[in-house]
C-alpha positions in Angstrom: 10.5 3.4 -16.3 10.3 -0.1 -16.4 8.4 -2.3 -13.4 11.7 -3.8 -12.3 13.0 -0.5 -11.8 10.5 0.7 -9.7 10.9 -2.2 -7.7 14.7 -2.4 -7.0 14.1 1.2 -5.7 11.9 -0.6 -3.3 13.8 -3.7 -2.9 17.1 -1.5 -2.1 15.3 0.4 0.6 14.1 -2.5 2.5 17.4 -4.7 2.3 19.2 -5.2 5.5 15.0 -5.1 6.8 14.5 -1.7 8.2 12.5 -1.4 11.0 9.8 0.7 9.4 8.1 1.6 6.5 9.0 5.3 6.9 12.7 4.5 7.2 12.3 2.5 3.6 10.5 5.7 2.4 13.8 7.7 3.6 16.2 5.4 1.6 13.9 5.3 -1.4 13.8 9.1 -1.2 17.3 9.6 -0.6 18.1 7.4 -3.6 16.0 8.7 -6.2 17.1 12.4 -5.1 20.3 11.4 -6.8 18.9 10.8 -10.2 17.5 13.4 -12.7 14.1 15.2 -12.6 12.4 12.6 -15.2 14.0 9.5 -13.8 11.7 10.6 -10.3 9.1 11.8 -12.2 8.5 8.5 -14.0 9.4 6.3 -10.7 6.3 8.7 -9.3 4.1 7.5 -12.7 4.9 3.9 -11.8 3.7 4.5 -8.3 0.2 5.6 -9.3 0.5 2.4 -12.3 1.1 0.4 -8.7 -1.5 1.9 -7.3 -4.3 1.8 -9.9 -3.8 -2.1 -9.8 -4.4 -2.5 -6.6 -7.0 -0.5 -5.9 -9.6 -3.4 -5.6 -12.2 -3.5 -3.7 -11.6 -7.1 -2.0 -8.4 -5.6 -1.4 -9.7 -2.7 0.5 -12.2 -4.8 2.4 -9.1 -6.4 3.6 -7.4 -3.3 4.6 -11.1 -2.5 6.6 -11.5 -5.3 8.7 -7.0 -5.0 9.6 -7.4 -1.6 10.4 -10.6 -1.6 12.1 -12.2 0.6 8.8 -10.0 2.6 6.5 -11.4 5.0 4.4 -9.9 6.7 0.9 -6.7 8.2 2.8 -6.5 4.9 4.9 -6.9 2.7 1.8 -4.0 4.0 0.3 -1.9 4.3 3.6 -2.4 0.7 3.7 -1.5 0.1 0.2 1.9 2.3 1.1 2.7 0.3 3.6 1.8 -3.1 1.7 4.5 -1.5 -1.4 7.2 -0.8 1.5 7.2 -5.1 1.6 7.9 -5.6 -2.0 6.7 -6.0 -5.2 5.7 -10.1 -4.2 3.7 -9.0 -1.1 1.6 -6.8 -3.2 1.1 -9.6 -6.1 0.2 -11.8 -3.1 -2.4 -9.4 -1.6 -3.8 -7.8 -5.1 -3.9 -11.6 -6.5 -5.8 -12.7 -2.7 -6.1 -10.6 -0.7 -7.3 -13.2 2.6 -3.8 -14.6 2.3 -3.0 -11.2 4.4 -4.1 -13.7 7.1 -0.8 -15.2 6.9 0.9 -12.7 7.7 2.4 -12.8 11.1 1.9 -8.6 11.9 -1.4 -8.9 10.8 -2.5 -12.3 13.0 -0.7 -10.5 15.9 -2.6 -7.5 15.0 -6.2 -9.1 15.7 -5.0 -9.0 19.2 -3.1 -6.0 20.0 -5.3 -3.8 17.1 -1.9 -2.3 15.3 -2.5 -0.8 11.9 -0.5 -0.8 9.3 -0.7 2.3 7.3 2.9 4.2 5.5 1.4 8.0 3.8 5.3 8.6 4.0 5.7 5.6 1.0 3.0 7.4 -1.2 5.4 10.9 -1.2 8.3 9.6 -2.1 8.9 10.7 -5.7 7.5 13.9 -4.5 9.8 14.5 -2.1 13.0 13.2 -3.8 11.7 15.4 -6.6 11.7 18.2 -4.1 15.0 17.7 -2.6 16.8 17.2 -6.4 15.3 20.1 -7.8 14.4 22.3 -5.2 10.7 22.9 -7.0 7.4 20.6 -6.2 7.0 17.8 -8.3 4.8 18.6 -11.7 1.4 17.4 -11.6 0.0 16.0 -14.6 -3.1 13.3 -15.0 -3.3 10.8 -12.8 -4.6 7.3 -13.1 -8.0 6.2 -11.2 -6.4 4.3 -8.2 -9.7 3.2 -6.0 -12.9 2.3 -6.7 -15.7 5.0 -6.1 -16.5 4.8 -2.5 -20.4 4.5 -3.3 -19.4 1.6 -5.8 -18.1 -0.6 -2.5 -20.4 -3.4 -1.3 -21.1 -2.8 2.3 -17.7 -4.1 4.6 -20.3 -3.8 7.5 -21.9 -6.6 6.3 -20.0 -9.7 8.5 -21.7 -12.1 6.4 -20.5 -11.1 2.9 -16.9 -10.4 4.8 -16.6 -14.0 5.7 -17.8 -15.4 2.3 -14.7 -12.8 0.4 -12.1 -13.2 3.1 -12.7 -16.4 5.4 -9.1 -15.9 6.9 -9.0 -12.5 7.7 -12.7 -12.8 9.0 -11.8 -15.7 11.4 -9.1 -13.6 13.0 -10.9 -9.9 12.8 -14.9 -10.6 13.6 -16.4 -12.1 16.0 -17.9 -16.0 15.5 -21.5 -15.3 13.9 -23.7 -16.2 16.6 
């Protein structure tokens, strides 16, 4: 499957803006359902491809200091619900990921402490698989798609946060003293 592929699946399950991420995960689902066994099984490959690449630890930090911590499930909750807003928000936030800062969710989210986490965009080929064939979607190798958790630098540390992400770190710490 090619990357624009993957990504008009995406892009057809968030036109007309739906008003979560789990409602694009039902239109993604219900559209790939429709198409044969491989065709979901290599939409599901792309989505670990997707998933590999942004598995950077800047990128997680990020994710951290939004969600007030995340962890290996929350890392990639967060990176399912950065993929439910399109193949240029995740270029944006794998390429940098402080310009999350512009975001308006995410400013408003320093204040009202919303997180932004979609598990339901991470089973999608798995359950469109399901629903096509009736059987559980094969496993098979799967790309590394975080860094080792002991490999991290220390996201507790305030001070290296604000030198990696000044923007997010102005709206999600407090001023250094």
């Amino acid at each position: 499957m090619r990357t624009d592929d993957f990504w008009a699946v995406i892009d057809r399950a968030t036109a007309e803006r739906p008003a979560s991420p789990a409602a694009v995960a039902e239109r993604a689902v219900a559209e790939l359902a429709t198409r044969d066994a491989e065709d979901i099984v290599a939409w599901g490959r792309h989505l670990d491809k997707v998933m590999a690449a942004s598995g950077t630890e800047d990128l997680w930090a990020a994710a951290y200091l939004i969600n007030s911590g995340a962890d290996e499930a929350g890392f990639d909750a967060f990176r399912g619900w950065l993929i439910a807003h399109g193949r240029k928000a995740v270029a944006a936030a794998v390429g940098s990921p402080d310009v999350l800062a512009n975001v308006a969710v995410i400013k408003g989210a320093a204040d009202t402490g919303a997180v932004f986490e979609a598990e339901e965009v991470l089973g999608i080929a798995a359950r469109a698989y399901e629903q096509a064939t009736g059987t559980p979607l094969p496993t098979g190798e799967r790309p590394r798609t975080r860094p080792e958790v002991a490999d991290l630098w220390d996201f507790d540390n305030e001070d290296e946060m604000r030198r990696r992400l000044p923007r997010l770190s102005a709206l999600f710490l407090e001023p250094p003293d």
